[in-house]
C-alpha positions in Angstrom: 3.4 58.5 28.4 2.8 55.9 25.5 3.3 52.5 26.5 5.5 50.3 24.0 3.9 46.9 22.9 6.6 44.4 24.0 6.1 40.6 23.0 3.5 39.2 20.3 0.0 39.5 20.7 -1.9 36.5 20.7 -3.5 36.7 17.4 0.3 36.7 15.9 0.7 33.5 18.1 -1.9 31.6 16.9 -1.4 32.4 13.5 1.9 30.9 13.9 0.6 27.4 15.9 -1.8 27.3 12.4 0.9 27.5 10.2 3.3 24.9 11.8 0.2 22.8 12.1 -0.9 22.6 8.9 3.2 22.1 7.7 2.8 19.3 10.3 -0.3 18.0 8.3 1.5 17.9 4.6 4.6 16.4 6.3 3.6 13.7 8.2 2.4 11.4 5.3 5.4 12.0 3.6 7.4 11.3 6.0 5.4 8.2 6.7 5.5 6.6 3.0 9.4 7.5 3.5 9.7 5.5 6.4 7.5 2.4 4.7 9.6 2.5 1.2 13.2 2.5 3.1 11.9 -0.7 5.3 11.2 -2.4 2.1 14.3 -1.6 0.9 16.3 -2.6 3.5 14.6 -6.1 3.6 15.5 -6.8 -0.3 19.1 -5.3 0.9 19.0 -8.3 3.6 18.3 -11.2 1.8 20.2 -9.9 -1.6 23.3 -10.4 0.1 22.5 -14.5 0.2 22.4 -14.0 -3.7 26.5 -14.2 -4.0 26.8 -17.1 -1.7 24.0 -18.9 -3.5 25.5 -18.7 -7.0 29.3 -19.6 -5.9 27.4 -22.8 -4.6 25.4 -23.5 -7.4 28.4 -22.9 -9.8 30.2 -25.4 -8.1 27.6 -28.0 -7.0 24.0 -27.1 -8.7 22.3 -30.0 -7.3 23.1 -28.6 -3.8 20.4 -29.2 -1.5 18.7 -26.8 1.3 20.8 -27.4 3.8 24.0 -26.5 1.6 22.1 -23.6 0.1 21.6 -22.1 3.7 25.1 -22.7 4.8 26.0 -21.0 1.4 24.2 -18.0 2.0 25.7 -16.6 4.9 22.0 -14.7 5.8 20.5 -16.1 9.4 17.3 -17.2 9.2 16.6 -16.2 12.8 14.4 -12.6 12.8 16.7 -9.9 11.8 15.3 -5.9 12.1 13.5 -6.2 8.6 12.7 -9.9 8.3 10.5 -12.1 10.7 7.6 -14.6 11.2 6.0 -15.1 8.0 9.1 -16.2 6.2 8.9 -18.6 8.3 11.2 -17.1 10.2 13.8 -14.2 9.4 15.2 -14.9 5.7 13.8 -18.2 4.4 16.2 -19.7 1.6 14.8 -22.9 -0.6 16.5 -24.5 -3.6 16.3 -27.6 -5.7 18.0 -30.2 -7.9 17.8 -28.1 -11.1 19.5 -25.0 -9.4 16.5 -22.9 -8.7 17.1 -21.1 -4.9 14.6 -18.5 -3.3 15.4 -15.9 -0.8 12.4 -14.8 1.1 11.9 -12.1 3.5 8.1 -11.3 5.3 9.0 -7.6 6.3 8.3 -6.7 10.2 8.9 -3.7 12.2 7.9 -0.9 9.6 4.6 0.7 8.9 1.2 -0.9 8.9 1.3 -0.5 4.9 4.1 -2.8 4.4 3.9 -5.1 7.3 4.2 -8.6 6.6 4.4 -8.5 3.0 7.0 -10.7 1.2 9.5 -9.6 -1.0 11.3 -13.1 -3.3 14.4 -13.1 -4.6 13.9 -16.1 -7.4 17.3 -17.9 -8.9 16.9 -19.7 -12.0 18.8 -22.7 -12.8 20.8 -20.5 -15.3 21.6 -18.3 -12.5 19.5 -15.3 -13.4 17.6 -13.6 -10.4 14.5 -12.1 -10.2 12.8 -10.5 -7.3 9.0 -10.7 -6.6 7.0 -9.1 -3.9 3.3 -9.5 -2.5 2.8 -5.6 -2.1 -0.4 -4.7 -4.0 -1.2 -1.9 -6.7 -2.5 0.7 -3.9 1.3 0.3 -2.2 3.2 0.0 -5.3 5.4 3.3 -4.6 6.6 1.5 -1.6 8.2 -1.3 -3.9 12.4 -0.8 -4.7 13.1 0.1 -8.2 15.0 -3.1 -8.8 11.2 -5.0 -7.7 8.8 -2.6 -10.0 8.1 -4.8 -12.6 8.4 -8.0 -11.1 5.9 -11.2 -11.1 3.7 -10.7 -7.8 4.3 -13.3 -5.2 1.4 -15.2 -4.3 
């Protein structure tokens, strides 16, 4: 009687495991510059919503000081999920007499690649904002669309 081959040989097995691994090995970058370029974006999403409360101050009072500025806001300068320590800490927020006002946010929590670089949120004393960022040339796909051809930050 002829014996019928039931289950997959071994070869057919390991075939598969290559396959999956090498899938594995395309994905995983991908997946990781993913990752890095939606932390960056939410940080500029965090301190972006200061931006409102900053100009309703400024168009009312624009030789507000800091401590008006921060109040104004509305964004906590304690660490949130995005921002931290180097900012100094969480969302920094700055102004002056002419009506200038940063936002600054030193990202934490995401990839290697964008850890602890700063992304600025600049307010003229017109009230036009621009956004600046410390991420370099090599990680320059990581940087929001709104950011791409912004002045470095120092």
């Amino acid at each position: 009687m002829k014996r019928v081959q039931q289950g997959f040989t071994l070869i057919e097995l390991m075939i598969v495991v290559a396959i999956i691994g090498i899938l594995a090995a395309i994905a995983l970058p991908a997946y990781q510059n993913y990752v890095a370029r939606a932390k960056v974006t939410a940080a500029l999403a965090e301190i972006s919503a200061g931006k409102v409360g900053i100009d309703e101050l400024m168009a009312r009072n624009s030789a507000a000081v800091n401590a008006d500025v921060i109040v104004a806001s509305g964004v906590s300068q304690a660490d949130t999920a995005n921002c931290g320590a180097g900012a100094p800490t969480g969302i920094a927020v700055a102004s002056n007499a002419t009506g200038a006002a940063t936002l600054t946010c030193a990202i934490i929590g995401g990839p290697a690649s964008v850890n602890t670089l700063n992304i600025v949120l600049r307010r003229s004393p017109v009230g036009v904002w621009t956004c600046g960022t410390s991420i370099t040339a090599a990680n320059h796909q990581f940087v929001p669309e709104i950011c791409r051809f912004a002045v470095p930050v120092l």
